[in-house]
N, CA, C and O of each residue as an XYZ file, in Angstrom:
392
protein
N     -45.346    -16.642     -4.856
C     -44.212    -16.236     -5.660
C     -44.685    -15.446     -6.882
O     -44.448    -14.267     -7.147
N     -45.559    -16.537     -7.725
C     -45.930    -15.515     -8.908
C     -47.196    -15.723     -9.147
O     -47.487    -16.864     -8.789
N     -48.434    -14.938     -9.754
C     -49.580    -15.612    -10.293
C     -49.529    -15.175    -11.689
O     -48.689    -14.535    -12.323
N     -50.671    -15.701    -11.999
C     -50.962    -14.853    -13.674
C     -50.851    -14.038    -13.659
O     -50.371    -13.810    -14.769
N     -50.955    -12.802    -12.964
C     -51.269    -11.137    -13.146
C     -49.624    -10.830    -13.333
O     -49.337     -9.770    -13.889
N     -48.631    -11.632    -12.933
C     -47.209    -10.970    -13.095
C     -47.141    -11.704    -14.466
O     -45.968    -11.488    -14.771
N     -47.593    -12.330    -15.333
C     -47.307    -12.555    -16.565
C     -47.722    -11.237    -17.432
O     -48.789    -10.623    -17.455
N     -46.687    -11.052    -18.031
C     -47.121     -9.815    -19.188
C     -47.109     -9.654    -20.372
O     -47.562     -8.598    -20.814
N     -46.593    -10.638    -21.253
C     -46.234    -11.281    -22.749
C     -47.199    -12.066    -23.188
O     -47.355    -12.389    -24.366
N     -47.902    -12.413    -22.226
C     -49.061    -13.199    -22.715
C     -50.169    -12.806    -21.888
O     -49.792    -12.020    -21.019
N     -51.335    -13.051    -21.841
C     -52.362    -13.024    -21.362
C     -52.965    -14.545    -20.742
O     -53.567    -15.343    -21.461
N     -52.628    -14.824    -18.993
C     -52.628    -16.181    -18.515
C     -53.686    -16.139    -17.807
O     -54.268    -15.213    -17.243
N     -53.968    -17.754    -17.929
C     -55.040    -18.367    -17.091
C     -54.684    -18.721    -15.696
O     -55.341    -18.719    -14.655
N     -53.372    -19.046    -15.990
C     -52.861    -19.127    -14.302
C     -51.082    -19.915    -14.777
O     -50.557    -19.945    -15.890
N     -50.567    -20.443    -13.487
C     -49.579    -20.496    -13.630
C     -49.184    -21.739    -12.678
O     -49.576    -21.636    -11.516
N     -48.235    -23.256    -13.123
C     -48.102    -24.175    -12.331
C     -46.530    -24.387    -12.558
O     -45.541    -23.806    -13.004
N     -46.936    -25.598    -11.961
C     -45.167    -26.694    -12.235
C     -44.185    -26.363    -12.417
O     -43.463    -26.736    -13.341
N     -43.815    -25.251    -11.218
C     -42.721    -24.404    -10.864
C     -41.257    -25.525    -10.940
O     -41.566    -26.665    -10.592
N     -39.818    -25.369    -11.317
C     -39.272    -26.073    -11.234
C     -37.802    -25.031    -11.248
O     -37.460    -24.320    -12.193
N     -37.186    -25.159    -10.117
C     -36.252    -24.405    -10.287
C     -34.571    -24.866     -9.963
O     -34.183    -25.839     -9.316
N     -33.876    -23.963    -10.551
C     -32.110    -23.959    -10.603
C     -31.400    -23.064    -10.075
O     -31.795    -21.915    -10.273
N     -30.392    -23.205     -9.409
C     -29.782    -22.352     -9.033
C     -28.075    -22.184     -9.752
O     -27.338    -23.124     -9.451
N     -27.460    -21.115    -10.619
C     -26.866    -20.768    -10.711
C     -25.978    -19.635    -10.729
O     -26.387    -18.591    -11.238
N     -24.709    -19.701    -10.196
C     -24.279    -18.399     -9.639
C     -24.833    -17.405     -8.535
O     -24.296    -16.298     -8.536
N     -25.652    -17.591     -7.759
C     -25.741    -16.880     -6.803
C     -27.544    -16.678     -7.251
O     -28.343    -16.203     -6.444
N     -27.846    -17.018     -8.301
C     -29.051    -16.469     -8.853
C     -30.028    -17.629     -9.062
O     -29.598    -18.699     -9.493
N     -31.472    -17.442     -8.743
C     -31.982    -18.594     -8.768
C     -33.003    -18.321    -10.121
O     -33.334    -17.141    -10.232
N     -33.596    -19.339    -11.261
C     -33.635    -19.756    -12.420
C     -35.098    -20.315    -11.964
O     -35.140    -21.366    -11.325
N     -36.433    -19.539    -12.324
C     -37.558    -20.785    -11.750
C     -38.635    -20.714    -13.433
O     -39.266    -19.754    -13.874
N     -38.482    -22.116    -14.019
C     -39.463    -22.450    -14.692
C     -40.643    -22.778    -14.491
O     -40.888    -23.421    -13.471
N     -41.446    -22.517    -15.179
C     -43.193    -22.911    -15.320
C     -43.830    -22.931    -16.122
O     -43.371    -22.628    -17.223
N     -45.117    -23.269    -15.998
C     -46.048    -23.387    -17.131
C     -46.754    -21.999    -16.814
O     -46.908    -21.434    -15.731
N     -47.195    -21.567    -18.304
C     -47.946    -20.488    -18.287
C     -49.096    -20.967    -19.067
O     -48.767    -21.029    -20.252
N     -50.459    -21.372    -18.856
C     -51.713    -21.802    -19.161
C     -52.135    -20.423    -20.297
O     -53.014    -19.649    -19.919
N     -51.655    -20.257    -21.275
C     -52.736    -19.043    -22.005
C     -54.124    -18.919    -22.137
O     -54.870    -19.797    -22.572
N     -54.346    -18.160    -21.873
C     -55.944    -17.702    -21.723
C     -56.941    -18.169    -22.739
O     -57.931    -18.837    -22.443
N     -56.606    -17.752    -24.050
C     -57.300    -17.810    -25.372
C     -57.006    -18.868    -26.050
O     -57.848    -19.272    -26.852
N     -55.584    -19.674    -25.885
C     -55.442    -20.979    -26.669
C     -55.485    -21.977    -25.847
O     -55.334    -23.085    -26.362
N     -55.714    -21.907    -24.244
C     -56.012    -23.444    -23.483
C     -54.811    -23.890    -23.374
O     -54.742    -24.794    -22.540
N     -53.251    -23.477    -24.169
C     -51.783    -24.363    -24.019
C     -51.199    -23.859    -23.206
O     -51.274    -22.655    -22.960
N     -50.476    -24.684    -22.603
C     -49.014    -24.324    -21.839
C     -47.965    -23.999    -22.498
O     -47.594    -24.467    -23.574
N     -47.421    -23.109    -21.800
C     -45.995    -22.411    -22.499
C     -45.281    -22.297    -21.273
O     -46.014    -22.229    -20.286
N     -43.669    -22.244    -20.989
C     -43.039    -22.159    -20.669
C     -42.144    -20.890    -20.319
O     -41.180    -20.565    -21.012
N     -42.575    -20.162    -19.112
C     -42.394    -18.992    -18.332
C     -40.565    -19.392    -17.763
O     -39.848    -20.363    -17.524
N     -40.530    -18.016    -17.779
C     -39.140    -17.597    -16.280
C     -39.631    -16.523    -15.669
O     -40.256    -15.489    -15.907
N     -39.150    -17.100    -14.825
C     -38.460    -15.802    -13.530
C     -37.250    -15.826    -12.837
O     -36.509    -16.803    -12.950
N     -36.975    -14.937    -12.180
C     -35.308    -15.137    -11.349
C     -35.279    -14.212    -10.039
O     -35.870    -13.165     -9.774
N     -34.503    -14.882     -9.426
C     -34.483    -14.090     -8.086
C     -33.381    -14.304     -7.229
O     -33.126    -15.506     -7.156
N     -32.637    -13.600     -6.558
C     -31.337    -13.516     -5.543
C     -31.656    -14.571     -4.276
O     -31.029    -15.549     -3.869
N     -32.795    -14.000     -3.872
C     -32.997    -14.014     -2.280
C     -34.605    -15.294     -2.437
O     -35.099    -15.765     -1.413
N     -34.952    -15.508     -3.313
C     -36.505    -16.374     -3.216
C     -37.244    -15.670     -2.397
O     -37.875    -16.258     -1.518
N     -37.289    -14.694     -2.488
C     -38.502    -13.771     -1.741
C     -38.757    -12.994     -3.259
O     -39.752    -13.349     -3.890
N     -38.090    -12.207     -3.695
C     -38.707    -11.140     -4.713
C     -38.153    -11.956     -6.332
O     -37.005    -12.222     -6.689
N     -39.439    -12.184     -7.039
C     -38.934    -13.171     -8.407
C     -39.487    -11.891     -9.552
O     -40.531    -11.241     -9.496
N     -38.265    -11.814    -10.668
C     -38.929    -10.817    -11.560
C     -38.943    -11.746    -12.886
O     -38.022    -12.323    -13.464
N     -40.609    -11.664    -13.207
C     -40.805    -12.701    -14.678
C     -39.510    -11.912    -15.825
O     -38.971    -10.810    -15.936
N     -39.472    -12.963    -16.366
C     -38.363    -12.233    -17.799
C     -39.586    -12.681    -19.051
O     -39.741    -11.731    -19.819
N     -40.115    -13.409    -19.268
C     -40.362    -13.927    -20.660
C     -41.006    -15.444    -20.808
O     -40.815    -16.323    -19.967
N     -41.763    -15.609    -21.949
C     -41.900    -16.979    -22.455
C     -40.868    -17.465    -22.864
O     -40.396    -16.856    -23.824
N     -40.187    -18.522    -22.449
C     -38.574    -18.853    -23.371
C     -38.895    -20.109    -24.009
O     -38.075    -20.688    -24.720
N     -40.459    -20.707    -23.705
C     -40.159    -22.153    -25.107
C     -41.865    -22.355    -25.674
O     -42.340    -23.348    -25.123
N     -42.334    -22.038    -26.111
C     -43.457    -21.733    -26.462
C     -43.395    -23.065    -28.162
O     -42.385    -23.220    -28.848
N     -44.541    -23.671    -28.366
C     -45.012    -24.705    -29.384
C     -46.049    -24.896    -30.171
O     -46.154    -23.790    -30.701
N     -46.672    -25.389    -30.494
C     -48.244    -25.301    -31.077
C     -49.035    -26.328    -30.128
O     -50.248    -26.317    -30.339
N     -48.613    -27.193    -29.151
C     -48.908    -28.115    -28.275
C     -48.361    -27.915    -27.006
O     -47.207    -27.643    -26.677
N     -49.536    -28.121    -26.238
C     -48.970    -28.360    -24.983
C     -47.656    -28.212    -24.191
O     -46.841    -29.025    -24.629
N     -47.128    -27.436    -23.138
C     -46.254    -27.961    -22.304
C     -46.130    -27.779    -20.909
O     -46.592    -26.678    -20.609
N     -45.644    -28.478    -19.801
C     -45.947    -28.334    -18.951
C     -44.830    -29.104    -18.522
O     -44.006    -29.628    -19.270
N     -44.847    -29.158    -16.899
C     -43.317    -29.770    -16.341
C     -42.241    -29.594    -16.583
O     -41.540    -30.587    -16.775
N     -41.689    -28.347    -16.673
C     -40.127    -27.814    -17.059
C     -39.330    -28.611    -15.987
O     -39.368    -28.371    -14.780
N     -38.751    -29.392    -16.466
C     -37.391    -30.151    -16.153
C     -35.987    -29.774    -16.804
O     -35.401    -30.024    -17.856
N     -35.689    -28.866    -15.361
C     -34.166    -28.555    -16.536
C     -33.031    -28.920    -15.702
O     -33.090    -28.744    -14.485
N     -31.951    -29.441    -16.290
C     -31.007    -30.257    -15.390
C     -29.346    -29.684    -16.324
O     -29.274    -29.350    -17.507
N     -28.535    -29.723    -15.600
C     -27.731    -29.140    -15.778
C     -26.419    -30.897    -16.199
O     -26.212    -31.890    -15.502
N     -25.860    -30.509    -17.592
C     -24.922    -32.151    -18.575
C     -23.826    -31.545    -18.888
O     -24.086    -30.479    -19.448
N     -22.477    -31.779    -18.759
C     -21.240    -31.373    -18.920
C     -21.082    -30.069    -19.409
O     -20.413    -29.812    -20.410
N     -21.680    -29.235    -18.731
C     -21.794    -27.511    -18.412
C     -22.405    -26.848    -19.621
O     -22.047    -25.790    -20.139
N     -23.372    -27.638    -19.975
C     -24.697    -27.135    -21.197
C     -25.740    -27.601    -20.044
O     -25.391    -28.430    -19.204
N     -27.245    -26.938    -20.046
C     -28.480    -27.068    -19.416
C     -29.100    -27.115    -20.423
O     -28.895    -26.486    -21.461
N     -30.423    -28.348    -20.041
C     -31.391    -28.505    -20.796
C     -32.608    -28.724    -19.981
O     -32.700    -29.104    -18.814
N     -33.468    -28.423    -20.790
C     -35.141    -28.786    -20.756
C     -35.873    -29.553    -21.396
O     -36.127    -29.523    -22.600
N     -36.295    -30.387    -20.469
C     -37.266    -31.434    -20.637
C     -38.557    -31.378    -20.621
O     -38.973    -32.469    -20.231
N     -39.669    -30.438    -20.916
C     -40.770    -30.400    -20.601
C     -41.980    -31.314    -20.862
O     -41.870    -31.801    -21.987
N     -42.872    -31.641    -20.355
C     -44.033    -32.575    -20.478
C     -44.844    -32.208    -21.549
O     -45.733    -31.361    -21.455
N     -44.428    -33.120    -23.058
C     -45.250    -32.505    -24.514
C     -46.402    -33.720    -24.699
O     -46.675    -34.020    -25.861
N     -47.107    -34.451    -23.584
C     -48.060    -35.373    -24.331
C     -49.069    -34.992    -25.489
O     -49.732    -35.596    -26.333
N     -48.818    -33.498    -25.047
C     -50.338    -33.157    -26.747
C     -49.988    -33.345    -27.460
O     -50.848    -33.612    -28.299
N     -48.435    -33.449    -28.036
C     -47.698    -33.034    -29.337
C     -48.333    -34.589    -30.034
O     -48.290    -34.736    -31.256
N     -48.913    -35.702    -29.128
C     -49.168    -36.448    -30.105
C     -47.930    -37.662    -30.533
O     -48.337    -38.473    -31.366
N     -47.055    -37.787    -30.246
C     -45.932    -38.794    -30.315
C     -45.986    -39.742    -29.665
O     -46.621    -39.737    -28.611
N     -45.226    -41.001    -30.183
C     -45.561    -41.854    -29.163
C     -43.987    -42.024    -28.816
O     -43.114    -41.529    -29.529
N     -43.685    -42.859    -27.517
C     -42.776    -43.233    -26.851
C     -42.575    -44.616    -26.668
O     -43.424    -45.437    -27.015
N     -41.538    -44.915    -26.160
C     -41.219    -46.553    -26.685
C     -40.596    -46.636    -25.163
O     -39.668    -45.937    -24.756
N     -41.431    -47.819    -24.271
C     -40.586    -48.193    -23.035
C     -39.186    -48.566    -23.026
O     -38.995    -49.681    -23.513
N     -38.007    -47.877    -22.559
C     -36.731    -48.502    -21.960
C     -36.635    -49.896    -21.591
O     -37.166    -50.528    -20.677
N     -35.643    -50.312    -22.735
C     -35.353    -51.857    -22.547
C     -33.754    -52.263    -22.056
O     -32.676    -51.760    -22.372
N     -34.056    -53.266    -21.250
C     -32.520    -53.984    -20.546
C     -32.297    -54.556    -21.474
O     -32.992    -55.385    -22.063
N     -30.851    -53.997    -21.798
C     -29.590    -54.741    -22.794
C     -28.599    -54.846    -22.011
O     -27.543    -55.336    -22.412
């Protein structure tokens, strides 16, 4: 579908954790874009009609940490993204039964 060489906004090491949506007739595919010179993940698009021909658009979520695993899910007709920030360094608190 895509490698690094179709990235053009940045300069990539390669490209993973494709995750995609389909809306309106048009399909929506997130990823990680590995930058070359800073070692982080950033968060690529592309789009495509048919899933044969995908044209990159852009970095659309870029951080000072890590990201990876674009999870985007579609909540009372707003979409969001969830991506995988363990570098950022935060901690998380296990889900408890109430």
């Amino acid at each position: 579908m895509l490698t690094a060489g179709d990235i053009v906004d940045v300069r990539a090491a390669f490209v993973a954790d494709p995750f995609m949506i389909l809306r309106k007739g048009v399909w929506y595919l997130f990823f990680e874009v590995l930058r070359d010179y800073t070692r982080t993940g950033e968060i690529g698009l592309a789009v495509s009609e048919d899933l044969v021909r995908w044209l990159y658009q852009k970095i659309v979520l870029r951080e000072s940490f890590h990201l990876s695993y674009p999870h985007v899910f579609e909540w009372e007709g707003s979409y969001y993204m969830v991506p995988e920030t363990i570098g950022a360094g935060g901690r998380g608190s296990p889900l408890q039964e109430h």
